[in-house]
VOBA-1610 file (N, C-alpha, C; in pm, whole numbers, padded with zeros to 5 digits, always signed):
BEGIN
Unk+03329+05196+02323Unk+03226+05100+02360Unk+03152+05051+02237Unk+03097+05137+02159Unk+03067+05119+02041Unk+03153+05012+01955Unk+03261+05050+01951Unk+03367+04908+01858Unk+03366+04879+01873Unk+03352+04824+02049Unk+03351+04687+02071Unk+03240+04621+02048Unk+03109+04690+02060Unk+03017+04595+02041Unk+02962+04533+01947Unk+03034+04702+01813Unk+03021+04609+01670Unk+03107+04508+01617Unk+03235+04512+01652Unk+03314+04379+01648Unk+03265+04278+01735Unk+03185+04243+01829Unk+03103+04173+01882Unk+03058+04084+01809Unk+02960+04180+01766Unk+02860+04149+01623Unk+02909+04085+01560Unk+03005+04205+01506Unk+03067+04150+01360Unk+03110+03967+01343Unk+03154+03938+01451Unk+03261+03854+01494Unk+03083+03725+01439Unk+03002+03736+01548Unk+02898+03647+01540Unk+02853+03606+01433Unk+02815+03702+01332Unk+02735+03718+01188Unk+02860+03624+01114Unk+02992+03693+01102Unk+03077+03585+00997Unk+03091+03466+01056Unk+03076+03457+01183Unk+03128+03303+01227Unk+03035+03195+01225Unk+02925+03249+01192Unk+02807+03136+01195Unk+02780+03036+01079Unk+02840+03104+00950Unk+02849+02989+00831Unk+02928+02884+00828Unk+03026+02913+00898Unk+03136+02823+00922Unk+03106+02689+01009Unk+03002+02730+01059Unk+02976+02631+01162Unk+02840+02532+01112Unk+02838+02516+00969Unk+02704+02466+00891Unk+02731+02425+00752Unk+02726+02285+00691Unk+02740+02291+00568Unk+02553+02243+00492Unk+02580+02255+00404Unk+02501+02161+00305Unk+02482+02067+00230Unk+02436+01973+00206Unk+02402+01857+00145Unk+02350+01856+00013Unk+02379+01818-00071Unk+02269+01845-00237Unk+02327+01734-00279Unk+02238+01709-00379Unk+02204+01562-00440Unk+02072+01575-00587Unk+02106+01436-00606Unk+02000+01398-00689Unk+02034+01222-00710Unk+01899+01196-00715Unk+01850+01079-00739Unk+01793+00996-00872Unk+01881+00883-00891Unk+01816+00824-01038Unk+01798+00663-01027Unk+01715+00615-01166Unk+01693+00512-01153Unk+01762+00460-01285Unk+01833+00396-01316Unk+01845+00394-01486Unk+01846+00225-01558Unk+01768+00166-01495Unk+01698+00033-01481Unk+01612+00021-01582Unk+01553-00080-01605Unk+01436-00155-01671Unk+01271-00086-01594Unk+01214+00002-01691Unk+01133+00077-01634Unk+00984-00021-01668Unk+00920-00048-01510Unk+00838-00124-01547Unk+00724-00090-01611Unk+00667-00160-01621Unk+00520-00131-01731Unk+00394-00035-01585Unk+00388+00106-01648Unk+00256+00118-01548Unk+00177+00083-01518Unk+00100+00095-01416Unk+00011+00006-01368Unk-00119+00145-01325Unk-00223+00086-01340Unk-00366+00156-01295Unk-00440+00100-01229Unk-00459+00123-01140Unk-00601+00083-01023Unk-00752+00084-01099Unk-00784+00005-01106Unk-00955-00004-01159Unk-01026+00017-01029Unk-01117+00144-01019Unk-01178+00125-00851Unk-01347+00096-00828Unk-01371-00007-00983Unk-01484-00103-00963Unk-01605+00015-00907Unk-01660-00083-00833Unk-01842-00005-00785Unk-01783+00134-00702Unk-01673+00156-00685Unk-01619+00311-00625Unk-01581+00429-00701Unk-01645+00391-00813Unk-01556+00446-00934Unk-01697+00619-00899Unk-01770+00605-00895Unk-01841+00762-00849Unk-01765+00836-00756Unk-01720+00792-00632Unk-01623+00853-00556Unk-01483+00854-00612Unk-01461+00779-00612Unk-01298+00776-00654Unk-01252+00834-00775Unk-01299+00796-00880Unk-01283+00792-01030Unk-01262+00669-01069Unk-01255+00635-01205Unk-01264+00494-01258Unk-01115+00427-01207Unk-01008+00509-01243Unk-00910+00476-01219Unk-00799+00556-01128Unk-00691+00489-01087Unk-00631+00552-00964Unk-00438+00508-01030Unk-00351+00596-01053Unk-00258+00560-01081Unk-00170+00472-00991Unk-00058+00402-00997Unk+00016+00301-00929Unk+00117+00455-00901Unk+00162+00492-00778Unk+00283+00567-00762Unk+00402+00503-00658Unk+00392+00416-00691Unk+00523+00296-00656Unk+00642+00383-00659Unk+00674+00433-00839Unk+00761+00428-00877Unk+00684+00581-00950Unk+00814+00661-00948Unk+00760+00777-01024Unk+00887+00842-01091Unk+00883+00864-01203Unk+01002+00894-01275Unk+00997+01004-01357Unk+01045+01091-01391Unk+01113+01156-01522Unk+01232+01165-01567Unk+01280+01155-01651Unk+01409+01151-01708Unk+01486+01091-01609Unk+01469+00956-01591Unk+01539+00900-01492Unk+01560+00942-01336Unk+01472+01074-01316Unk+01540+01108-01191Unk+01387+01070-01115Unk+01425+01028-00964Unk+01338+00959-00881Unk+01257+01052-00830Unk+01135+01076-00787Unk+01038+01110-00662Unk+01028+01050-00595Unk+00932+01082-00459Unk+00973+01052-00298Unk+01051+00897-00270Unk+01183+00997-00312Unk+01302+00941-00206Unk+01313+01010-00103Unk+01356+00981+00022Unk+01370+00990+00143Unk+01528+01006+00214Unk+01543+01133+00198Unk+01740+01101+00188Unk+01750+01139+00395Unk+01828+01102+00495Unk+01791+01131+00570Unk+01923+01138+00643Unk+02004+01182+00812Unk+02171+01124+00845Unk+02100+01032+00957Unk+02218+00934+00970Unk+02262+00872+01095Unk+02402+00898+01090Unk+02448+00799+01199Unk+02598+00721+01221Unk+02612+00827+01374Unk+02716+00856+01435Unk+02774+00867+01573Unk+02737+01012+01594Unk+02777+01113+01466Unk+02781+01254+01478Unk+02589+01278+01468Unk+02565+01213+01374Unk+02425+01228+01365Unk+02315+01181+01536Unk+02401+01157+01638Unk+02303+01070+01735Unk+02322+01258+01780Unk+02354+01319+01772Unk+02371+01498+01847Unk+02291+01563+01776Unk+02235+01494+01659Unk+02173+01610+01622Unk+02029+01642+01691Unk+01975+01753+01664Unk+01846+01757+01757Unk+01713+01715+01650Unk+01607+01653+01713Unk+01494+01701+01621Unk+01407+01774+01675Unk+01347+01819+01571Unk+01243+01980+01568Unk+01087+01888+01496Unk+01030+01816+01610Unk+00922+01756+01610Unk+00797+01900+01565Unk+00696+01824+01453Unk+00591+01915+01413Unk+00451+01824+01420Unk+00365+01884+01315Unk+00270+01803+01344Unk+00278+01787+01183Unk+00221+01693+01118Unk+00238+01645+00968Unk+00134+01553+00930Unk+00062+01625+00809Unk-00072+01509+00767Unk-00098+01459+00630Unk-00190+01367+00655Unk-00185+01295+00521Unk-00313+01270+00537Unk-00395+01269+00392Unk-00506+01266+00391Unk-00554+01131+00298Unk-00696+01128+00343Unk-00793+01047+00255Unk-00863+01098+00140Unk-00799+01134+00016Unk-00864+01206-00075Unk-00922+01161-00227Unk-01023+01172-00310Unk-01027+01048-00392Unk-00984+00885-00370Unk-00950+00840-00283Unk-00942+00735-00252Unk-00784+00685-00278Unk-00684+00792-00215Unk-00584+00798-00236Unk-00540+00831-00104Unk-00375+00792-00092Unk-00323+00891-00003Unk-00226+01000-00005Unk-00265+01087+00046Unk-00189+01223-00008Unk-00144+01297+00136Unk+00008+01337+00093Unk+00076+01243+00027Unk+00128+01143-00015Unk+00186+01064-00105Unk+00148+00927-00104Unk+00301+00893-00004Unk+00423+00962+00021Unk+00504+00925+00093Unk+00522+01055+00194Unk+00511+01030+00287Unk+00530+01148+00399Unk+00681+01116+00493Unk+00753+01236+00494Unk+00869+01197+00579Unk+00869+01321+00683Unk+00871+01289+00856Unk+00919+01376+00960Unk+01025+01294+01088Unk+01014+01447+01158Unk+01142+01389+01265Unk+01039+01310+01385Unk+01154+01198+01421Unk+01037+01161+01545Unk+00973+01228+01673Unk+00926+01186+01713Unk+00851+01319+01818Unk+00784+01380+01740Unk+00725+01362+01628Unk+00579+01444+01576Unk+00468+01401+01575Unk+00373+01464+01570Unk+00264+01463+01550Unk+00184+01373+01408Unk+00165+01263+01403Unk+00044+01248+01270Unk-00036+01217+01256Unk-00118+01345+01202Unk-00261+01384+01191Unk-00324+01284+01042Unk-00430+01228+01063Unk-00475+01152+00989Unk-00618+01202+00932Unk-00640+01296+00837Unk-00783+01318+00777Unk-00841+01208+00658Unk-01004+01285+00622Unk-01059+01208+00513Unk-01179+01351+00432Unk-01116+01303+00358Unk-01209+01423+00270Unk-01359+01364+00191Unk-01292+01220+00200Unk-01407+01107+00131Unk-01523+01110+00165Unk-01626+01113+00103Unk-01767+01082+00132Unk-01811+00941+00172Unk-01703+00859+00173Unk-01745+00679+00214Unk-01649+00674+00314Unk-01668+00554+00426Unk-01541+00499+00469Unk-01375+00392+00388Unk-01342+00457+00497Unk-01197+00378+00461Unk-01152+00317+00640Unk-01089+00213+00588Unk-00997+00160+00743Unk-00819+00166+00702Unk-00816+00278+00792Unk-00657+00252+00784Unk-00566+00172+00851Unk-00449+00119+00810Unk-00420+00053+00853Unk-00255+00045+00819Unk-00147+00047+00966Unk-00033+00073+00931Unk+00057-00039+00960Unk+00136-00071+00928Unk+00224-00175+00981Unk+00380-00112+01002Unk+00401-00114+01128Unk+00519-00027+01168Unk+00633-00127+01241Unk+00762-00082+01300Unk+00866-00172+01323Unk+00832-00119+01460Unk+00856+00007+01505Unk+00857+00046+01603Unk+00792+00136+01704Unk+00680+00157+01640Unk+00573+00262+01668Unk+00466+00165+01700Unk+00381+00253+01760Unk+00224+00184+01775Unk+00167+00142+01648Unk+00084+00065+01612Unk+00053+00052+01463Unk-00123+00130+01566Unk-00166+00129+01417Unk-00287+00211+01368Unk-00400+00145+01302Unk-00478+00086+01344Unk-00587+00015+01238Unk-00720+00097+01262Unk-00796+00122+01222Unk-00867+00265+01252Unk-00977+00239+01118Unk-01109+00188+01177Unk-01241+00285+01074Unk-01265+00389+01027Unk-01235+00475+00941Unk-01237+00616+00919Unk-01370+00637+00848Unk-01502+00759+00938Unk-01617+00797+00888Unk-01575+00919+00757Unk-01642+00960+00742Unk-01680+01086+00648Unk-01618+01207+00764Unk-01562+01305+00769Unk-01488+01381+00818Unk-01465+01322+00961Unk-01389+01220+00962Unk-01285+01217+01151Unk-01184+01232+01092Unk-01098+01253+01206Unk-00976+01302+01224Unk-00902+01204+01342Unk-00740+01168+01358Unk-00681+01100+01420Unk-00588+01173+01403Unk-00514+01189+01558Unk-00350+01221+01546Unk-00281+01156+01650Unk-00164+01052+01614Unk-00105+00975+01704Unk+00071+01056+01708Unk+00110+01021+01827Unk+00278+01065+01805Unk+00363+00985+01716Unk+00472+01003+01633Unk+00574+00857+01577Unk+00680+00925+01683Unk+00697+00822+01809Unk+00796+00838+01895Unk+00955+00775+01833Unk+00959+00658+01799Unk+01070+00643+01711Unk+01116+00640+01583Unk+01235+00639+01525Unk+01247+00647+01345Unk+01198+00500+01300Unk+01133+00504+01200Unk+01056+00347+01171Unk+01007+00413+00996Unk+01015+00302+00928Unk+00950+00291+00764Unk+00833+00230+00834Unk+00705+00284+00787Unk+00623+00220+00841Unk+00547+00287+00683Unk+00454+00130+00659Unk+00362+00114+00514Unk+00211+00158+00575Unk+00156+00205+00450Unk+00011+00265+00499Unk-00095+00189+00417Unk-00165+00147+00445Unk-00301+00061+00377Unk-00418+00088+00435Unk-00522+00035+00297Unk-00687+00051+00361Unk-00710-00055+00339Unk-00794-00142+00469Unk-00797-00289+00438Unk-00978-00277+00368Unk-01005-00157+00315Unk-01135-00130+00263Unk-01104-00138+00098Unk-01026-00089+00081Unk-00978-00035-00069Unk-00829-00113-00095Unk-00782-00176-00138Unk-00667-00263-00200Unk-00567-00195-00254Unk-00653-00095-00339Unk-00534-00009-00400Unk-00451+00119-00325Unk-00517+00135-00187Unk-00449+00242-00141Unk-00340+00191-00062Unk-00216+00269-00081Unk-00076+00250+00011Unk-00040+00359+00000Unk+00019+00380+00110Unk+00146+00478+00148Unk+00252+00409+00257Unk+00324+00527+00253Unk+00453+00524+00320Unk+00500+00644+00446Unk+00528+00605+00584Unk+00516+00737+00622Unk+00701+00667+00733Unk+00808+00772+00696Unk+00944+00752+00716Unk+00942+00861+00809Unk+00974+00831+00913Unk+00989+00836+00994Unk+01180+00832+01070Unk+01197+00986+01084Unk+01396+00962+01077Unk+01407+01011+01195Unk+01538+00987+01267Unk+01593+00994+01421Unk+01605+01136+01422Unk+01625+01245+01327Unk+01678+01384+01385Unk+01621+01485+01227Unk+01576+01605+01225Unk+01512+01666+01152Unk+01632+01718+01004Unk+01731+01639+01040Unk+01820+01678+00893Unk+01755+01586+00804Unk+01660+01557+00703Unk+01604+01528+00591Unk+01538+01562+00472Unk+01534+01540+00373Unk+01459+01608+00260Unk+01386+01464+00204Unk+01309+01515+00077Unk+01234+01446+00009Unk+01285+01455-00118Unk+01282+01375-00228Unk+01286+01426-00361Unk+01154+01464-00425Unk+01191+01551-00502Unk+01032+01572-00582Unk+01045+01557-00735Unk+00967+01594-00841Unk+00986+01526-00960Unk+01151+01580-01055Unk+01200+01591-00947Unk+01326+01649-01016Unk+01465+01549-01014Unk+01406+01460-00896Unk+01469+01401-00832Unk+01603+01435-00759Unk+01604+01581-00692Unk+01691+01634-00646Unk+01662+01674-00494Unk+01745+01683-00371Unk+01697+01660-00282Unk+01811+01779-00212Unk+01816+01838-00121Unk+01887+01953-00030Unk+01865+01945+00119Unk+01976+01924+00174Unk+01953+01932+00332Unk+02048+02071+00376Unk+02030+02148+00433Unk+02060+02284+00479Unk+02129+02217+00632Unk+02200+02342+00659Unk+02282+02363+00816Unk+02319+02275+00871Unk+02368+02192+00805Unk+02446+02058+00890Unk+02551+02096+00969Unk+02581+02043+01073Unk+02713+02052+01174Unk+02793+01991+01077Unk+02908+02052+01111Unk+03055+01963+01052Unk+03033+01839+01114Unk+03094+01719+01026Unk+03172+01613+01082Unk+03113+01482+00994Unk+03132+01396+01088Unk+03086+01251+00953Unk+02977+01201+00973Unk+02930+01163+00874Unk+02791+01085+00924Unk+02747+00988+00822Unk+02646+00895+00808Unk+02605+00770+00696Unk+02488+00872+00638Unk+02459+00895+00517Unk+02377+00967+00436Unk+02303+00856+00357Unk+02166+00819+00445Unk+02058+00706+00442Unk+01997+00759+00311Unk+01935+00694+00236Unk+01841+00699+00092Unk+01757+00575+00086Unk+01613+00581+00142Unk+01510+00458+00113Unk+01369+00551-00018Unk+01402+00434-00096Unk+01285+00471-00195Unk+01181+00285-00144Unk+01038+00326-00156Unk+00977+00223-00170Unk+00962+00079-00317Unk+01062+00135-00393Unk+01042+00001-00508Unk+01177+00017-00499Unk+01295+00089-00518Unk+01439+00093-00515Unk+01511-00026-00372Unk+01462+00015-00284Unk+01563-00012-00163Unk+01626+00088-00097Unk+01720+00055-00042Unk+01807+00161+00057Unk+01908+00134-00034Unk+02012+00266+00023Unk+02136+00229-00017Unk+02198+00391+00123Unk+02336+00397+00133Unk+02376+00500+00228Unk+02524+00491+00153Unk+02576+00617+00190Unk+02711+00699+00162Unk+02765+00760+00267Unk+02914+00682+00326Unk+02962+00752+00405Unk+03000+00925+00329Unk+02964+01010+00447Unk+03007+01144+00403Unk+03055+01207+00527Unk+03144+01305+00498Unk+03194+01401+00592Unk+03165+01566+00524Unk+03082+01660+00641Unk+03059+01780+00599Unk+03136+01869+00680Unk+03187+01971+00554Unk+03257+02067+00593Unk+03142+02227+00607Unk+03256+02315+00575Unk+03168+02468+00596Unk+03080+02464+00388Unk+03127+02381+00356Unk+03100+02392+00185Unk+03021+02274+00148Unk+02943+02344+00021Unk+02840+02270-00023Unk+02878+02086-00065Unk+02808+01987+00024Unk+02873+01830-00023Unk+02772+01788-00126Unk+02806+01775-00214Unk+02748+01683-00355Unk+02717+01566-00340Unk+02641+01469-00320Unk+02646+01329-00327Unk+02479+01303-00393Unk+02545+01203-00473Unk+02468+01132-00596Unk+02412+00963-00554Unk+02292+00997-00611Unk+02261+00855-00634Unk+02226+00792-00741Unk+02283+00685-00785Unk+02182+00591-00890Unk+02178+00453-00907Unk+02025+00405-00905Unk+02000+00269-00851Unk+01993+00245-01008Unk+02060+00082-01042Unk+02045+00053-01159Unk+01898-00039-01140Unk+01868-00099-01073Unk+01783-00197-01067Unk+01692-00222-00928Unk+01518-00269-00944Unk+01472-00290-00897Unk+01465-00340-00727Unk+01419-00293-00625Unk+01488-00401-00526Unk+01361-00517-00502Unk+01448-00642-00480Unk+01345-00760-00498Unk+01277-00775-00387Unk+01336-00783-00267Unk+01289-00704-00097Unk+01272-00573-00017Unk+01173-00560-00067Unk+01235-00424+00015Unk+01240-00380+00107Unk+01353-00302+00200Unk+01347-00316+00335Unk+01243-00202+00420Unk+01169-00240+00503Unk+01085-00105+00539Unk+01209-00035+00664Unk+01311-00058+00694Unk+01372-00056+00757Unk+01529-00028+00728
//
């Protein structure tokens, strides 16, 4: 009885890798790097600070920050998402983070740490949009029911934007200043491997995942002149 139940086991524990690959990557830009840019934040400059960096575009050694690597295509409509709650704040007169990515069906929670108001304000494809007075500590949390690029602004402050991406199923990562990005436990099979940066553009790679680690690379030579929120 015993053997059998540890070959049971046994059987479960080895068979479960097989049934999951991984994704790894990295992201570059190797383009005409534009001239930085700084926010002057005028009579706000006590709250804010004098100045506020541009994070459009964020680079080291060519490799990108928040890119947004994410799946679709046929195999990807099975996958499940694992909806959370996810926030972004009003802080120095910034938004932090300045690009936020979850699965749809979550939660987003909207704070302010600021001592002044701000009005937020979102422009979305497919979600409710958001235009909202924000006091000195309120709080907002709306659902993102579908996948949508949706841009974040204060129609108080000029210089604040964000980005909040919004993907059909919880297989996604972010890049961070490494510009390297990892998606864990994928099902076998094929799928389009989506990549939206906010000054780059999109671009996607058909891929097929096996039980073994899939490599796929990106690099944008040049600017995108439109960019799609979508």
């Amino acid at each position: 009885m015993f053997k059998l139940i540890f070959a049971t086991f046994s059987l479960l524990i080895l068979a479960s890798p097989v049934q999951a690959g991984t994704i790894k990557g990295e992201v570059k830009y190797s383009g005409k790097v534009p001239t930085p840019i700084t926010h002057k934040t005028g009579k706000f400059k006590k709250v804010c600070g004098p100045e506020i960096p541009d994070e459009s575009l964020i680079l080291k050694n060519q490799k990108v920050k928040n890119v947004v690597v994410w799946l679709e295509g046929k195999h990807a409509k099975k996958l499940k998402s694992k909806p959370g709650t996810y926030t972004i704040n009003q802080k120095k007169c910034a938004y932090s983070p300045h690009v936020l990515a979850m699965p749809q069906g979550s939660e987003l929670k909207i704070l302010t740490s600021d001592p002044i108001n701000h009005n937020i304000h979102t422009y979305s494809f497919d979600n409710d949009p958001i235009n909202i007075m924000f006091l000195p500590n309120q709080d907002y949390t709306q659902e993102m029911e579908e996948p949508d690029v949706i841009k974040v602004s204060c129609d108080l402050h000029g210089w604040m934007e964000a980005y909040i991406v919004v993907t059909p199923n919880s297989y996604f990562a972010m890049t961070k200043s490494d510009g390297a990005f990892e998606i864990k436990d994928v099902p076998p099979g094929k799928y389009t491997l989506k990549v939206w940066h906010e000054s780059l553009g999109e671009e996607s790679r058909k891929i097929e995942i096996g039980k073994n680690v899939t490599q796929v690379n990106f690099n944008f030579t040049e600017l995108a002149t439109q960019v799609s929120q979508k």
